[in-house]
C-alpha positions in Angstrom: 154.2 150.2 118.4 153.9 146.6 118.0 151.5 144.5 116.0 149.1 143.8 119.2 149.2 146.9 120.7 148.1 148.6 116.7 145.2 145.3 116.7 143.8 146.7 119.8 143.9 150.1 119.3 142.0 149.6 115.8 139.5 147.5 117.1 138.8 149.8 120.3 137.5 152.5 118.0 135.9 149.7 115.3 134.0 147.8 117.4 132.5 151.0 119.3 131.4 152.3 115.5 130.3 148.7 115.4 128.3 149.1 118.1 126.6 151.8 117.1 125.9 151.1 113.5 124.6 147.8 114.4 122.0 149.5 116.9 120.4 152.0 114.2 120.4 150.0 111.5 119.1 146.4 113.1 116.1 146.4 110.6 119.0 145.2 107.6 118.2 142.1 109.5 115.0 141.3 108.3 115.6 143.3 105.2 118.0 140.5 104.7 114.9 137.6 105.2 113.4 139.6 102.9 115.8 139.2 100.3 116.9 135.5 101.3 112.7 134.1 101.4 112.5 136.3 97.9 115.2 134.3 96.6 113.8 131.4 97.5 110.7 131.7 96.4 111.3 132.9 93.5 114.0 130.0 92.9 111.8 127.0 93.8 109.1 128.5 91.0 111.8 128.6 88.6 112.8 125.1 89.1 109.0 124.5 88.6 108.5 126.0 85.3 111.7 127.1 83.5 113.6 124.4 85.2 111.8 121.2 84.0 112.8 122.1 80.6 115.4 119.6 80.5 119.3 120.6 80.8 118.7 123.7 79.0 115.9 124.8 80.7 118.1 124.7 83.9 120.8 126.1 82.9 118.6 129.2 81.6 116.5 128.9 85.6 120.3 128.8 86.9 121.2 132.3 84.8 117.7 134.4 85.5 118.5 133.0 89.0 121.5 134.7 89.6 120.9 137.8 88.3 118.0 137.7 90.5 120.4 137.9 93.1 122.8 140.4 91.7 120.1 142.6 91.8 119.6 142.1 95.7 123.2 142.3 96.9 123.2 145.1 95.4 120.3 146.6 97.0 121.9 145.4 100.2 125.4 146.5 99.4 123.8 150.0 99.2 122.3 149.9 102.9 125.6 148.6 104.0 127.7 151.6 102.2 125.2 153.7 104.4 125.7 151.7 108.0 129.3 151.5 107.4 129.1 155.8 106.8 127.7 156.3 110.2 123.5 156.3 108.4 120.0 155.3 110.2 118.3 152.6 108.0 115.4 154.0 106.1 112.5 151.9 105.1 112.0 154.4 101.6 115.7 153.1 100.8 114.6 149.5 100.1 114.7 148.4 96.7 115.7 151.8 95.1 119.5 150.7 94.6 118.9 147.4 92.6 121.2 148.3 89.8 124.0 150.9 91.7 125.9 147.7 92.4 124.6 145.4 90.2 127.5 145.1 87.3 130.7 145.0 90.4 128.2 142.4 91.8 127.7 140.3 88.7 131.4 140.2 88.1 132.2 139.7 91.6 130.6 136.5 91.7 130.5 135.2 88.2 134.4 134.8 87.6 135.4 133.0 91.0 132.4 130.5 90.9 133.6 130.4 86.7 137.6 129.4 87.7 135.8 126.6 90.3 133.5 125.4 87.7 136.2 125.0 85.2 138.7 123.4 87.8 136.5 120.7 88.4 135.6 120.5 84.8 139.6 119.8 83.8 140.9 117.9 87.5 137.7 116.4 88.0 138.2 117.3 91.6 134.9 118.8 93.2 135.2 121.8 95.2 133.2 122.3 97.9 131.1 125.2 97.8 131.8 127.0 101.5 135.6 127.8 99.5 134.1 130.1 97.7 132.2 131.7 100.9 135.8 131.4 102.0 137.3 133.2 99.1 134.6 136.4 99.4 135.4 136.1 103.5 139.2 136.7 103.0 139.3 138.8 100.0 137.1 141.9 101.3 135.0 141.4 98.1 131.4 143.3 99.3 134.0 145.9 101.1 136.0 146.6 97.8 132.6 146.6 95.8 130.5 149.3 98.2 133.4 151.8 99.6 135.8 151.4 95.7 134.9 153.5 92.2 136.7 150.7 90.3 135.6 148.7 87.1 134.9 145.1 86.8 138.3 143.4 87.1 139.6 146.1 89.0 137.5 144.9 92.3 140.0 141.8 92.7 143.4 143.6 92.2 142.3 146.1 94.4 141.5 143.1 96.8 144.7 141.5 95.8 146.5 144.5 96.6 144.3 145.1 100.0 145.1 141.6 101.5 149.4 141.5 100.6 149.4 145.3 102.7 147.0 144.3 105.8 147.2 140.3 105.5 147.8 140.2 109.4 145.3 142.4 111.4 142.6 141.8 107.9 142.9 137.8 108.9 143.5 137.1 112.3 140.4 138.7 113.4 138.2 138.2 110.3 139.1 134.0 111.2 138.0 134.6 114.6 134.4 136.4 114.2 134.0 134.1 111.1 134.3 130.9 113.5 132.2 132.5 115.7 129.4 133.4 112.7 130.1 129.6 111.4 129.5 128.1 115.0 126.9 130.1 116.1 124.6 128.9 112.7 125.9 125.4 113.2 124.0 125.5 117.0 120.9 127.1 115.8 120.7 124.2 112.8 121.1 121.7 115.5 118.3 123.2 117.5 116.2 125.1 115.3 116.6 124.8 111.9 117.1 120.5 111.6 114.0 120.2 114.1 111.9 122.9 111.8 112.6 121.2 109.0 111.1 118.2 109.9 107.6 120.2 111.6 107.3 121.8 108.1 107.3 118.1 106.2 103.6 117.8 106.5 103.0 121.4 105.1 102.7 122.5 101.2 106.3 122.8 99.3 106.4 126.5 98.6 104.6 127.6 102.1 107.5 125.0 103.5 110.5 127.1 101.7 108.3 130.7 102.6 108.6 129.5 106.3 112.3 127.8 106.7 113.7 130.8 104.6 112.1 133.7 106.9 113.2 131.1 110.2 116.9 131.0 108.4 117.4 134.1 107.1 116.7 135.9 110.4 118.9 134.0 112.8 121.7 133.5 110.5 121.1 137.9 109.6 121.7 138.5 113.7 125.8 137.5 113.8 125.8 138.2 109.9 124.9 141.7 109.7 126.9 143.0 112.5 130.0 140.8 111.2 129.5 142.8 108.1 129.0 146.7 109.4 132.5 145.3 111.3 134.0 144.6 108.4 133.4 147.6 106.5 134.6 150.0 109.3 138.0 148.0 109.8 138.4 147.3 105.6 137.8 151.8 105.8 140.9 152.1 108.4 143.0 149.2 106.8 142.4 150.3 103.2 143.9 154.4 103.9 146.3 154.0 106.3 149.5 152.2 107.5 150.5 151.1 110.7 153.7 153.7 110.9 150.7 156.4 110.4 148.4 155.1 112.6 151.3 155.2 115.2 152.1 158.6 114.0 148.4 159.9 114.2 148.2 158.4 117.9 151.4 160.3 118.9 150.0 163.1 118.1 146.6 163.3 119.1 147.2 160.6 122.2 144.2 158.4 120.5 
């Protein structure tokens, strides 16, 4: 079986789950507003008070910042674990998962963000920051975290591992729905989001944040959340299978 013939046959069956994952659990959507205007907030009030206590104070905002924020992926990295398994969304879910994830999460992004910082510390050469969106696009890092039992350090070997076996059907198509993701937030900046910013000028700072966030988070969640309940189901078939046993499996039970 060749490479193309294996990509479509994978991708029949993934995008169908897709499909229907996406449908029962479309509330992650403004569950992820939620999260993203919570952020916010509660990062602008930070930069108010702990913030404007000189470098320090900044630093310390920066720190109590993102833990803030392990504590919501991993929330969310709960409810994706349960789309990806086939499960309905349930409002009683929200906000009891904070800490399931919270330690793969905190070491997932500390150390890539740490080996940028310190880059740019010794080349003097700044980085910009959508390579390490990049890096967590490619390396199946939320996928590894939610459907792997593994320790800290253990999430990026395994990824390591994952991307040297499946580099070919995990990148081509992961490039292609990323584009579309990147290009699809690009149109609605343009014509939503640059024009909103300027409406909410006149408004109070934090009710401006409140408002762009919610406005953001939501368009940006539509292509985001179903990119991600994709991801999941194709990282599940990549991650326990090869392509002589797919072709084997097929053979045998003609799907």
């Amino acid at each position: 079986m060749s490479f193309f013939s294996d990509l479509k046959a994978i991708n029949k069956v993934v995008f169908k789950k897709t499909n229907e994952s996406y449908s029962k659990n479309i509330f992650l959507i403004p569950m992820l507003g939620l999260y993203i205007v919570a952020y916010a907030i509660f990062s602008y009030l930070l930069g108010i008070t702990v913030g404007r206590l000189g470098s320090a104070g900044g630093f310390l905002a920066g720190i109590i910042g993102w833990f803030f924020s392990c504590y919501m992926i991993s929330d969310y990295l709960t409810h994706l674990e349960n789309a990806v398994n086939g499960f309905k969304f349930k409002f009683s879910e929200i906000g009891k998962n904070y800490m399931r994830y919270f330690m793969p999460a905190l070491t997932a992004t500390a150390i890539p963000n740490i080996i940028v910082s310190l880059f740019m510390a010794l080349t003097r050469i700044p980085v910009p920051s959508f390579l390490i969106l990049f890096f967590y696009l490619v390396y199946a890092t939320p996928e590894v975290i939610y459907q792997k039992d593994l320790d800290r350090l253990e999430i990026f070997a395994y990824g390591h591992n994952f991307i040297k076996e499946n580099w070919q059907h995990w990148l081509l198509i992961n490039g292609i729905l990323g584009m579309i993701c990147i290009g699809l937030y690009m149109l609605m900046s343009r014509f939503v989001l640059v024009p909103l910013m300027g409406a909410l000028v006149t408004m109070p700072e934090l009710l401006n944040v409140i408002i762009f966030s919610i406005v953001q988070a939501v368009l940006s969640g539509i292509p985001l959340l179903y990119y991600l309940i994709y991801r999941g189901y194709i990282f599940k078939i990549l991650s326990v299978s090869s392509r002589r046993k797919r072709e084997y499996m097929r053979n045998i039970y003609g799907k």
